[in-house]
C-alpha positions as CSV (number, residue, x, y, z in Angstrom):
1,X,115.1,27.9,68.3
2,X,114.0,26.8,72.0
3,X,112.7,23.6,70.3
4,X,115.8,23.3,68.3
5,X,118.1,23.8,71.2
6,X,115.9,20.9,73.5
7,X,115.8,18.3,70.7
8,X,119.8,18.6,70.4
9,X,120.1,18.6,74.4
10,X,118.3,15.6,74.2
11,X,120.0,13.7,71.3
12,X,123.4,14.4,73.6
13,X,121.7,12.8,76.8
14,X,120.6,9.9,74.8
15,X,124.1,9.6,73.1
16,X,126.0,7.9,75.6
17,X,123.4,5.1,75.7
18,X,123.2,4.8,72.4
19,X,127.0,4.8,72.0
20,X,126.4,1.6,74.5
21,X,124.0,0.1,72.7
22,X,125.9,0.4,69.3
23,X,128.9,-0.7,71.2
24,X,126.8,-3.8,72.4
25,X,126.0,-4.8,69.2
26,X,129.3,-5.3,68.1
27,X,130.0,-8.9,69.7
28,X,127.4,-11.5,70.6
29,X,126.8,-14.3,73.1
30,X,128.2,-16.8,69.8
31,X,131.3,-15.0,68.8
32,X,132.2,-14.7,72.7
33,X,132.1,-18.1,73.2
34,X,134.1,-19.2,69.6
35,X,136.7,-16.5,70.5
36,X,136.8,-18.0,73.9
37,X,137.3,-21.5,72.4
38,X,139.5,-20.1,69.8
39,X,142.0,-18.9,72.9
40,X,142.0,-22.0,74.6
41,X,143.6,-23.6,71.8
42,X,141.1,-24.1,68.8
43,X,138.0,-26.3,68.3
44,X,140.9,-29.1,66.5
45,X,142.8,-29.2,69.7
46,X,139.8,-29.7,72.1
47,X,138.2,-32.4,69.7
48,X,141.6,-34.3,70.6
49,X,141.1,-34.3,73.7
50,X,139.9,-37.4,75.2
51,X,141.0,-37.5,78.6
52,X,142.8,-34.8,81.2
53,X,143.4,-35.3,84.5
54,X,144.4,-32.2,86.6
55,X,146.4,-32.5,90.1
56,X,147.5,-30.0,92.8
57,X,146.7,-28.8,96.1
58,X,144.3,-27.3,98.1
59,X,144.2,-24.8,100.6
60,X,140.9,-24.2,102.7
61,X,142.2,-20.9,103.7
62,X,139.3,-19.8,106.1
63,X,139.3,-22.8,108.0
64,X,143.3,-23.8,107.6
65,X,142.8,-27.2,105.5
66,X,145.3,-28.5,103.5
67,X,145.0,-31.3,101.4
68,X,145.7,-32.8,97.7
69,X,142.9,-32.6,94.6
70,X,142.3,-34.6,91.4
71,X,140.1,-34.1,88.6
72,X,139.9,-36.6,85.8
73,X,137.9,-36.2,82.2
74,X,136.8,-38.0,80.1
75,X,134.9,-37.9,77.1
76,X,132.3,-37.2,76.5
77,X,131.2,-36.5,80.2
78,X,132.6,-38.5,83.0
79,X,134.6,-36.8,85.1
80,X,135.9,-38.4,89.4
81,X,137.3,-35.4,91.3
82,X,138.9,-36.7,94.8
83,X,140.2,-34.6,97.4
84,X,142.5,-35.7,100.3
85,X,142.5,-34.1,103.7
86,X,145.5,-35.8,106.1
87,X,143.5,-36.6,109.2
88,X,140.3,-36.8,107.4
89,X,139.9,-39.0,104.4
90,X,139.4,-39.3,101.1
91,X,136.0,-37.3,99.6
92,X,134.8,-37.9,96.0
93,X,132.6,-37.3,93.7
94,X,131.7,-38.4,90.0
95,X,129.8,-39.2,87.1
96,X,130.1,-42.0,84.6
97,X,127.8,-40.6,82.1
98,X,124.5,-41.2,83.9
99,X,124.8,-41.8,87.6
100,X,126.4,-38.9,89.8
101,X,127.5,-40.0,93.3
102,X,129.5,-38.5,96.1
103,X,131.5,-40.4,99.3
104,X,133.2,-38.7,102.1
105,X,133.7,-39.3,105.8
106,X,131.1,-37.3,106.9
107,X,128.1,-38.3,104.8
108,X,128.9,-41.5,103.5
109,X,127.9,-42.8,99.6
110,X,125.1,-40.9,98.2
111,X,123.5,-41.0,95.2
112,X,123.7,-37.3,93.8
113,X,120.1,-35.5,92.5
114,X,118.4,-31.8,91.2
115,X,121.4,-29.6,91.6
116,X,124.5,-31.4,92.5
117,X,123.6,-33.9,89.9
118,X,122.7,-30.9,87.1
119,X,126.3,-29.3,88.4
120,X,128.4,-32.7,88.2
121,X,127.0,-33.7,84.5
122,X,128.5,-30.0,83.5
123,X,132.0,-30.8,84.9
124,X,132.1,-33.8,82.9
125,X,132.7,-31.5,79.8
126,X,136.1,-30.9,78.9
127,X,135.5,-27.7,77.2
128,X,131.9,-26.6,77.4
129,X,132.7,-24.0,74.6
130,X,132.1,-26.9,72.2
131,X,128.7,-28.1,74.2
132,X,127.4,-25.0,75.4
133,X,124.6,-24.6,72.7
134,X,123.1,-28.3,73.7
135,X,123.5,-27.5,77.7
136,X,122.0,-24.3,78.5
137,X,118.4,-22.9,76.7
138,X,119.6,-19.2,77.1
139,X,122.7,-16.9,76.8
140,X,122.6,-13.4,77.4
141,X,125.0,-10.7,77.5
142,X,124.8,-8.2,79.7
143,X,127.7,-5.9,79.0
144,X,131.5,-5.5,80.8
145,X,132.2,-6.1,84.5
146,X,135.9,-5.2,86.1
147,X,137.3,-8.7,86.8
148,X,141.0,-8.4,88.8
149,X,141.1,-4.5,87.0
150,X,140.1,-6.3,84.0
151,X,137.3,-5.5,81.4
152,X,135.2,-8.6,81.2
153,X,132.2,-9.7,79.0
154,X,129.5,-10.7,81.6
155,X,127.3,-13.6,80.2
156,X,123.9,-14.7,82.0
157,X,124.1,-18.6,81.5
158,X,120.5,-20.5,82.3
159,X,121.1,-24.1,81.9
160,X,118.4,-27.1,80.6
161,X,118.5,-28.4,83.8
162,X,119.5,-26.3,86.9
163,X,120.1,-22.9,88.2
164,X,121.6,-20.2,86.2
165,X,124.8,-19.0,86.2
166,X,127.0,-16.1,85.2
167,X,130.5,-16.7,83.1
168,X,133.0,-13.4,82.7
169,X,135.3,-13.9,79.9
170,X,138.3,-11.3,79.7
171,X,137.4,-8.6,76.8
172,X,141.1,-8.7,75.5
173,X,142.2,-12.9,75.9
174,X,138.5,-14.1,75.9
175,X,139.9,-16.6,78.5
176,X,137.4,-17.5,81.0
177,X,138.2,-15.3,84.4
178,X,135.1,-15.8,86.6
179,X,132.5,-17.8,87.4
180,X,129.1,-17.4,89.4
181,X,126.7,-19.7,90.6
182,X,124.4,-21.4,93.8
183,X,126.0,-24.9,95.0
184,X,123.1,-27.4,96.6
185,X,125.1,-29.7,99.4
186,X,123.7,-31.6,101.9
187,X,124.4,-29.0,104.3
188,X,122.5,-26.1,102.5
189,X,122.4,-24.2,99.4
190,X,125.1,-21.5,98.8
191,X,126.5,-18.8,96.5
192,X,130.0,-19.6,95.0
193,X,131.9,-16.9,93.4
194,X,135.1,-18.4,91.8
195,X,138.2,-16.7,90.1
196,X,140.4,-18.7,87.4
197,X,144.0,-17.8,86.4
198,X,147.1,-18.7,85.5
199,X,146.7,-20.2,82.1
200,X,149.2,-23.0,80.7
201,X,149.3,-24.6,77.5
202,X,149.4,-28.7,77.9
203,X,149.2,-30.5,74.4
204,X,148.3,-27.1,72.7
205,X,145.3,-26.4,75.0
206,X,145.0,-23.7,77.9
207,X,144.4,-24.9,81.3
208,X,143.6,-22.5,84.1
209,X,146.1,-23.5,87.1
210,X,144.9,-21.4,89.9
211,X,141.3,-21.9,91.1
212,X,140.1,-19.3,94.0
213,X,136.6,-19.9,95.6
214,X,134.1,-17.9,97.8
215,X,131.5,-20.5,99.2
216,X,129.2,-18.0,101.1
217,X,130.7,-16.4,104.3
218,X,131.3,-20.5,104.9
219,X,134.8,-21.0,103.0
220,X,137.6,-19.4,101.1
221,X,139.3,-22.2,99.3
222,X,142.3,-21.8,96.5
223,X,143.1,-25.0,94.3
224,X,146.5,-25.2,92.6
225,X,147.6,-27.4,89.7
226,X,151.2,-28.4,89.2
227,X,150.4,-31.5,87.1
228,X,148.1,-32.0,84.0
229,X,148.2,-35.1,81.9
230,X,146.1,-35.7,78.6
231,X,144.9,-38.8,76.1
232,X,146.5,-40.9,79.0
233,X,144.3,-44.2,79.5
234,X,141.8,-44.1,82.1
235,X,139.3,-46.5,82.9
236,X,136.0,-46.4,82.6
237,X,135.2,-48.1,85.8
238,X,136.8,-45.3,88.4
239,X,134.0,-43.1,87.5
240,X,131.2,-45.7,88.6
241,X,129.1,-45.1,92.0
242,X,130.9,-48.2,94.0
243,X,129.1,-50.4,96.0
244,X,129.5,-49.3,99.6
């Protein structure tokens, strides 16, 4: 009877983990990401895509910068983002495909490498749903994190080339909600915890519209779009490294 009575004490110790593990089992790394490209409108409607360019604001809230920001697509993998700070300039950064540069008033033109050049190539994808089996060599999920009071599937994400990152996708919408990763600058390398929201449908695809980022204990930025245009021509030419 004793032995009885500790073999069932155990079983219901174990069963809460097993309940996990059973629960686990029940969604993987590639049904999380087709759900997740399934909610942003549907592999058809991303194939169509062959430009987007994104516009709004941003608001270095740590610091009390204000400025403009652009990011422009286009596939398969360029992508120019520009930001605009009154009193300070103009600061880009691209990649046409197989060059990734950067120019701003502080450090001039610079020919991006390692991490900022492994992190540019990846923002060249319009929807890495589509890619993500050819960009990173593992996936691994790791259960459900609270995202904004939100359950959210937490995905390990180690990348070909560069560091790994970590991807939460809302349990319920399977919309993208949060991202972490390690940012290389010239000035350092630093953790970057960013929140998406605010999803609109442009051209039958979801677009997150409100971008909030942690950049160490250095900066607490928010980007806002109010304009997103698709399939409109863009030339190839703005996403080249220029010349000085």
């Amino acid at each position: 009877m004793k032995t009885t009575r500790m073999i069932l004490t155990s079983a219901l110790i174990l069963l809460p983990t097993l309940l996990f593990a059973q629960g686990a089992k029940k969604i993987t790394v590639d049904q999380i990401m087709e759900k997740s490209l399934t909610a942003t409108g549907g592999r058809a409607a991303m194939l169509k895509l062959k430009t987007s360019t994104m516009k709004g604001t941003l608001n270095v809230k740590s610091s009390g910068i204000k400025g403009t920001i652009a990011i422009t697509t286009k596939s398969p993998n360029k992508v120019l983002v520009t930001s605009t700070i009154p009193g300070v300039g103009d600061s880009l950064q691209g990649f046409d495909g197989k060059v990734g540069w950067a120019k701003d008033p502080f450090s001039g033109l610079r020919k991006l490498e390692g991490g900022e050049l492994d992190e540019i190539k990846r923002q060249g994808q319009l929807s890495e749903a589509l890619t993500y089996k050819s960009v990173y060599s593992q996936i691994k999920l790791v259960g459900t994190q609270k995202v904004n009071g939100k359950d959210a599937y937490v995905l390990k994400m180690t990348p070909k080339k560069g560091k790994p990152s970590t991807s939460y996708f809302d349990t319920k919408t399977f919309l993208l909600v949060k991202q972490e990763m390690t940012a290389e600058t010239p000035q350092g390398t630093f953790p970057v915890e960013a929140f998406i929201s605010e999803y609109k449908t442009i051209d039958g695809v979801k677009f997150p519209t409100v971008m909030k980022q942690k950049i160490g204990t250095i900066a607490d930025m928010e980007m806002r779009f109010s304009e997103i245009k698709n399939n409109t021509p863009v030339d190839d030419k703005i996403f080249t490294m220029p010349a000085k």
